[in-house]
VMD Tcl script that draws the C-alpha trace (Angstrom):
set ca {
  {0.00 0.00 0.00}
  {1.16 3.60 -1.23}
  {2.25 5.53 2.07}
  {2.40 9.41 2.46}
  {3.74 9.54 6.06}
  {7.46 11.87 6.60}
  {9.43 8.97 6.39}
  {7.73 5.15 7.39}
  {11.06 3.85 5.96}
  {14.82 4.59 7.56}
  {17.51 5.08 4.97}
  {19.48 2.97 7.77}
  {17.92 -0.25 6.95}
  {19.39 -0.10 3.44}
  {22.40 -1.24 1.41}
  {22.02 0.89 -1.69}
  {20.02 3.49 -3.71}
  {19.33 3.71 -6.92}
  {18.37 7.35 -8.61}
  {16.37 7.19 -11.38}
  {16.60 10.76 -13.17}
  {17.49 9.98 -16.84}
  {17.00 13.37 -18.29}
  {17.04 16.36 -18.59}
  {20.13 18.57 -18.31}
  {18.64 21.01 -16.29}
  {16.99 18.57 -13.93}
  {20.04 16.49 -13.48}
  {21.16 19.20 -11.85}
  {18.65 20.46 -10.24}
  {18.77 16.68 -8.91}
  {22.35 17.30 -7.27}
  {21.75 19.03 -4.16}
  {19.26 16.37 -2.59}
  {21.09 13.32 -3.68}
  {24.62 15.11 -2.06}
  {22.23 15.21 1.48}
  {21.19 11.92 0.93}
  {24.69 10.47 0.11}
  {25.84 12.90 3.52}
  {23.36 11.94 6.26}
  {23.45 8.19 4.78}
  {27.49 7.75 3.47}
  {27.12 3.70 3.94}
  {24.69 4.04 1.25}
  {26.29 2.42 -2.42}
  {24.76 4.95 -4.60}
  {23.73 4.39 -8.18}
  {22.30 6.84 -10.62}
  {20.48 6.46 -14.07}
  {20.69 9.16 -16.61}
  {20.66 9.08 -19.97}
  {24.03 8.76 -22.19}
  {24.27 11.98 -23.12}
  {24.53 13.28 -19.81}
  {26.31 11.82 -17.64}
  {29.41 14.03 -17.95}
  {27.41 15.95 -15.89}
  {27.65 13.11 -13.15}
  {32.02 11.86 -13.91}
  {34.07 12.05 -10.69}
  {30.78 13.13 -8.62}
  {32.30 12.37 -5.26}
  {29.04 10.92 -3.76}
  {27.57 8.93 -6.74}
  {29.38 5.22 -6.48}
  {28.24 4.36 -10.02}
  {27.00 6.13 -13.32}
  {23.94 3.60 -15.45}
  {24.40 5.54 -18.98}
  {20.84 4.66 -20.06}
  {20.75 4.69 -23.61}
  {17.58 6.88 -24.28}
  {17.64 7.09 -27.92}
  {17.65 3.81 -28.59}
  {14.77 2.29 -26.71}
  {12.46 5.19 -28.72}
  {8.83 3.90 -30.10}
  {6.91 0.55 -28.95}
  {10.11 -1.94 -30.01}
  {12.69 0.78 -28.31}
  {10.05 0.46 -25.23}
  {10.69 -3.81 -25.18}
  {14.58 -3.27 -25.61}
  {14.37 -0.70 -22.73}
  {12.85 -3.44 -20.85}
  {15.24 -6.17 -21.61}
  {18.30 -3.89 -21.32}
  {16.64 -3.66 -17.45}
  {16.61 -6.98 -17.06}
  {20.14 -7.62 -17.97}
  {21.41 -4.48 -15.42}
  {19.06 -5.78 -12.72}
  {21.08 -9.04 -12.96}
  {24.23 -8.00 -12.63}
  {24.12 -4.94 -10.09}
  {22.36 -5.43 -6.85}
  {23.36 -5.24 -3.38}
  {19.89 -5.68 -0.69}
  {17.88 -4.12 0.77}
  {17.97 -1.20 -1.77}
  {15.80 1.80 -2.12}
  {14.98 3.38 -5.28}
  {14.25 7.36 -5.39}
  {12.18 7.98 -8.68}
  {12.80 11.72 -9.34}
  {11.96 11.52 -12.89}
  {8.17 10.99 -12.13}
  {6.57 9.76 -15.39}
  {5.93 6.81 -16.77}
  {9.31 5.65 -18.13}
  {11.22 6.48 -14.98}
  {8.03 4.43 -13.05}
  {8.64 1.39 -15.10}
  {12.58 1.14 -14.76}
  {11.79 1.71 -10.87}
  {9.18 -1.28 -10.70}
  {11.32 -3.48 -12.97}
  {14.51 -3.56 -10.54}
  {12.33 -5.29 -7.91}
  {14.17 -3.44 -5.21}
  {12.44 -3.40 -1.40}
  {10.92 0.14 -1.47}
  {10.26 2.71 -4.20}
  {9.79 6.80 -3.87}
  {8.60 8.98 -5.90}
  {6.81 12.97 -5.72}
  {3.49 13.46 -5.82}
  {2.88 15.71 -8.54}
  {4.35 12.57 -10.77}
  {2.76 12.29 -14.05}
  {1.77 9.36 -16.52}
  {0.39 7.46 -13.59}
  {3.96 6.50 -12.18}
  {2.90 7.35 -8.74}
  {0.74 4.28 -9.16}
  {3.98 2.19 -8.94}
  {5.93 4.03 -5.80}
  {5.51 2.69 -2.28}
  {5.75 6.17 -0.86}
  {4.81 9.71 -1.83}
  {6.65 12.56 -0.95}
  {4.00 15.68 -0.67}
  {5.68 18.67 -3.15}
  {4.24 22.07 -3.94}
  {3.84 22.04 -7.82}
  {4.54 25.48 -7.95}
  {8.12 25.20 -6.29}
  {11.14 25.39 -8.00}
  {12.58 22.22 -8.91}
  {15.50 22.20 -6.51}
  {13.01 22.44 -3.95}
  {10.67 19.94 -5.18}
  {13.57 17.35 -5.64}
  {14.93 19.01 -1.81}
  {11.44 17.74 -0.09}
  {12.99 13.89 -0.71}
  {16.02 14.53 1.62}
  {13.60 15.88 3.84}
  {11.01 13.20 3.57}
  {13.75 11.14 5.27}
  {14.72 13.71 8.11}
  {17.62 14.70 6.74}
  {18.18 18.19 8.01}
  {20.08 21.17 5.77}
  {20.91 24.87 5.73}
  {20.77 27.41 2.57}
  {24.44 26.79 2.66}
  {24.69 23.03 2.67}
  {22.71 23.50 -1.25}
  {25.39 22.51 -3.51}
  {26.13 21.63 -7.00}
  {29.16 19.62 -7.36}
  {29.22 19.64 -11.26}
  {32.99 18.52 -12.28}
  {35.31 21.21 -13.22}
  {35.34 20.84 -17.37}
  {37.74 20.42 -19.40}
  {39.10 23.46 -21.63}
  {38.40 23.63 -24.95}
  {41.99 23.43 -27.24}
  {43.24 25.91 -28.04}
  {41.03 28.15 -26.05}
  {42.59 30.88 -23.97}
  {41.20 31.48 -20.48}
  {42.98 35.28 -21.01}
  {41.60 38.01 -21.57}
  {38.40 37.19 -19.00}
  {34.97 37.26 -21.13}
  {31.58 37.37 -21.34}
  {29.82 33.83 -22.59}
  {26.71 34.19 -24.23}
  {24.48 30.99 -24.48}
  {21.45 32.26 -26.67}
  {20.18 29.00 -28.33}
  {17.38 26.38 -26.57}
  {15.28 24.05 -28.21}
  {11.88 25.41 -26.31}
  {10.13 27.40 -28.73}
  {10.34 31.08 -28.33}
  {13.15 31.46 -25.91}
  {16.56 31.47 -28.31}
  {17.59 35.18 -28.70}
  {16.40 36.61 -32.42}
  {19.68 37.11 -34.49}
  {19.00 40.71 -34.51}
  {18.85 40.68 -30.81}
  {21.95 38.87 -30.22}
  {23.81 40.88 -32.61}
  {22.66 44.28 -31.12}
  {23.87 42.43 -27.72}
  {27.07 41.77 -29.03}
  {27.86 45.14 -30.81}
  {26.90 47.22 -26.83}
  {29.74 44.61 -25.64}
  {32.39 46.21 -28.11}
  {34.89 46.65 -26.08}
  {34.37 42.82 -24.07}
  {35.64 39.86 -25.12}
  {32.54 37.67 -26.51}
  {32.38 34.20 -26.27}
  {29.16 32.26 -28.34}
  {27.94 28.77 -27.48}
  {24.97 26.64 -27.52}
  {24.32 23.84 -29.82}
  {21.50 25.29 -32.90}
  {20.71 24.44 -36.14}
  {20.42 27.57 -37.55}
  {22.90 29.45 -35.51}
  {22.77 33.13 -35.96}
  {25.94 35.00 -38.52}
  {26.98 37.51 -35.98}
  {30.30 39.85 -37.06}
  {32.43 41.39 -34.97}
  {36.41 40.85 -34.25}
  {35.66 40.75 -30.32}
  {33.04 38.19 -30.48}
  {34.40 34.30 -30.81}
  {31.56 32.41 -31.92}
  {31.47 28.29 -30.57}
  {28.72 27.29 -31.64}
  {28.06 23.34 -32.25}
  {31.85 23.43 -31.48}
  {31.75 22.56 -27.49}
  {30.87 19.00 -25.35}
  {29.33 19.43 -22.24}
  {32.97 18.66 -20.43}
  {34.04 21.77 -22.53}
  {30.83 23.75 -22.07}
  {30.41 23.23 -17.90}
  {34.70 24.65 -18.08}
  {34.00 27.52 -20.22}
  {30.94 28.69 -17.68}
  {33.17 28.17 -15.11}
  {36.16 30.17 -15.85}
  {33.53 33.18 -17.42}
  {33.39 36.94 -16.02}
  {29.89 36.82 -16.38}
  {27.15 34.12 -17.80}
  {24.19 35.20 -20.21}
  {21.68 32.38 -21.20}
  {18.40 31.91 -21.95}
  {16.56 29.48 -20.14}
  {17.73 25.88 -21.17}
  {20.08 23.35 -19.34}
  {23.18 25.35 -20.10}
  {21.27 28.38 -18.14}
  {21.13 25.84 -15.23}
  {25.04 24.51 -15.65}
  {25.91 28.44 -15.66}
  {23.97 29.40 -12.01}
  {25.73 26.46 -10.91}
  {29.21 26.86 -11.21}
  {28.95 30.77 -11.56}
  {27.01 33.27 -9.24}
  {27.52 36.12 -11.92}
  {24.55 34.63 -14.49}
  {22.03 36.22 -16.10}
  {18.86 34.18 -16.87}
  {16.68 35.21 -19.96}
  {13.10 33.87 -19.90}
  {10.83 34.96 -22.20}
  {7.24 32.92 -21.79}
  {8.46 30.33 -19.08}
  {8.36 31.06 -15.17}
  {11.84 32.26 -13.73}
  {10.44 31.28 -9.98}
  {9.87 28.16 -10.66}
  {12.84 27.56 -13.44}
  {14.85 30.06 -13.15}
  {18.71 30.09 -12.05}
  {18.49 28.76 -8.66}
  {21.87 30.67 -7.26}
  {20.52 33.84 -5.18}
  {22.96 36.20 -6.66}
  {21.99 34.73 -10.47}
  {19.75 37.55 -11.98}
  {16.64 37.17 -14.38}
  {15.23 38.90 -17.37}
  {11.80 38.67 -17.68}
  {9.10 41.23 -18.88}
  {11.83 43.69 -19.55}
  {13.18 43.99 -16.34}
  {16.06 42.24 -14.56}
  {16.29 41.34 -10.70}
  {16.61 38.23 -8.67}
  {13.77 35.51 -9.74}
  {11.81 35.88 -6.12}
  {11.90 39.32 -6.75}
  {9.69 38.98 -10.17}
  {5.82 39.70 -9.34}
  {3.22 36.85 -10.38}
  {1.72 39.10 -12.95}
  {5.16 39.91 -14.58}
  {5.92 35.98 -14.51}
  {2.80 35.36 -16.71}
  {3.93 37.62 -19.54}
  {5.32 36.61 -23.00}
  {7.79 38.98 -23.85}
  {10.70 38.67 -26.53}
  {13.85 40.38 -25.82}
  {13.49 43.69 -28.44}
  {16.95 45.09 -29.71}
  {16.09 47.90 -26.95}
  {16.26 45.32 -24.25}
  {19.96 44.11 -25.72}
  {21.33 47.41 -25.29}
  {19.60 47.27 -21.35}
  {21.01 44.15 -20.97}
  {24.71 45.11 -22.27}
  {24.73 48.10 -19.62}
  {23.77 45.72 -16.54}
  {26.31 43.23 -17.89}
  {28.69 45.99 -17.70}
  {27.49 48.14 -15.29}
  {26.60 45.08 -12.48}
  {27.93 41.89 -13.83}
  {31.18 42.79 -14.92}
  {31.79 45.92 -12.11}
}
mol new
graphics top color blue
foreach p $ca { graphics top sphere $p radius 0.5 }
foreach p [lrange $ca 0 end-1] q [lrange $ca 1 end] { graphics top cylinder $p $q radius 0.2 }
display resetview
């Protein structure tokens, strides 16, 4: 029977924990910060996470994360990728078990639900505002407020198990990168990440450009992955676009004077490793998905300020960064980000 108590279970009574959180960039990291408290309060725990391929660079040389299950999303696409998916489970769940284990289900939908059930572990958790009926297979739901932001949301686990933490013990221990060759860390710049595949938040060429040109006198650095990447001129501006990993791209926000991105993953990787980012978020909600760092900064409805600053009203709007809002945002860069 499904249980909503605090915690009826103690993380004591268990030999390992499996995450499931395949995807997505962002939430991966979002993800960091409650599994680091979990691994903390619980260190005799061996800890396994799932994420898809792609990602889990994100996750190399994480000091609390015993073992990294590259789940091999693109393959196991349509109804034969879903029975592949399922024997490729099978096979894992063989080979890599130590018992009693728990299984935290951040993912919440259906896919995440059925690699869960199909491990057979002891115990299974999962959120309540899970979709795609997977709280149907958890053994315990942790209450979350919807309207949260997702570190918060994914926080409320650690708590569920009365694991106490401080503002300061919210970390995201992303690796350190690895520097693009033959990049040159010198002069410092200003890395601009204007592309995302959610419709109507990438930065209109015109935009960008106009962004670029009030940052004259600033070393420029372009990344993002697009596949119509904006022509942008300009001998200060050094445009990697499709040219960067995620090893290289996590480095490069790292080691930046400043971060600008619209929302996306990358937006998330910058707030993480870098306090002095810049959030642009055109239709979506910065206090719920905005940077999560309290000195990271938002643009939304033409104004910039903290994202629990922003005012309901101003977080329903659907506004597209004008050229007039480029040259605003190349004075705060300059003026705020870069003083």
């Amino acid at each position: 029977m499904t249980v909503e108590a605090n915690h009826p279970v103690d993380l004591r009574d268990f030999k390992a924990a499996l995450i499931v959180k395949p995807s997505s960039l962002g939430d991966i990291v979002h993800a960091l910060p409650a599994v680091r408290l979990i691994k903390r309060a619980h260190p005799h725990l061996r800890l396994r996470w799932i994420a898809n391929s792609e990602w889990t660079p994100l996750l190399e040389g994480c000091p609390f994360i015993d073992e990294v299950i590259p789940f091999q999303r693109k393959k196991f696409r349509g109804v034969a990728g879903g029975l592949k998916s399922l024997a490729w489970a099978a096979r894992w769940n063989r080979t890599r078990r130590e018992t009693p284990e728990i299984v935290l289900d951040f993912q919440g939908l259906l896919r995440s639900a059925l690699i869960s059930y199909s491990r057979g572990s002891d115990w299974i958790v999962g959120l309540a505002d899970s979709r795609e009926g997977a709280s149907h297979f958890c053994d315990q739901i942790v209450p979350v407020d919807a309207t949260a932001h997702a570190v918060d949301r994914y926080l409320q686990i650690a708590k569920a198990f009365g694991i106490p933490f401080s503002a300061d013990d919210i970390q995201f221990p992303l690796p350190e990168g690895t520097k693009p060759a033959p990049f040159e860390a010198a002069p410092p710049f200003v890395l601009i990440h204007p592309y995302s595949r959610g419709q109507g938040k990438t930065l209109a060429p015109a935009s960008l450009q106009t962004l670029c040109d009030c940052l004259t006198g600033t070393r420029v650095i372009i990344v993002g992955v697009s596949k119509a990447p904006a022509s942008l001129s300009g001998k200060h501006i050094t445009d990697l676009t499709n040219q960067t990993n995620l090893s290289e791209l996590i480095w490069l926000m790292r080691h930046a004077k400043a971060c600008v991105s619209v929302d996306s993953g990358p937006m998330h990787i910058a707030a993480a490793v870098n306090p002095r980012t810049l959030g642009i978020h055109t239709w979506s909600d910065p206090r719920r998905v905005g940077p999560y760092h309290p000195q990271a900064y938002v643009w939304k409805a033409g104004r910039i300020s903290h994202r629990h600053e922003l005012t309901a009203e101003e977080c329903q709007t659907d506004q597209q960064v004008s050229e007039p809002d480029s040259r605003r945002l190349a004075d705060f860069i300059l003026g705020t980000l870069l003083a």
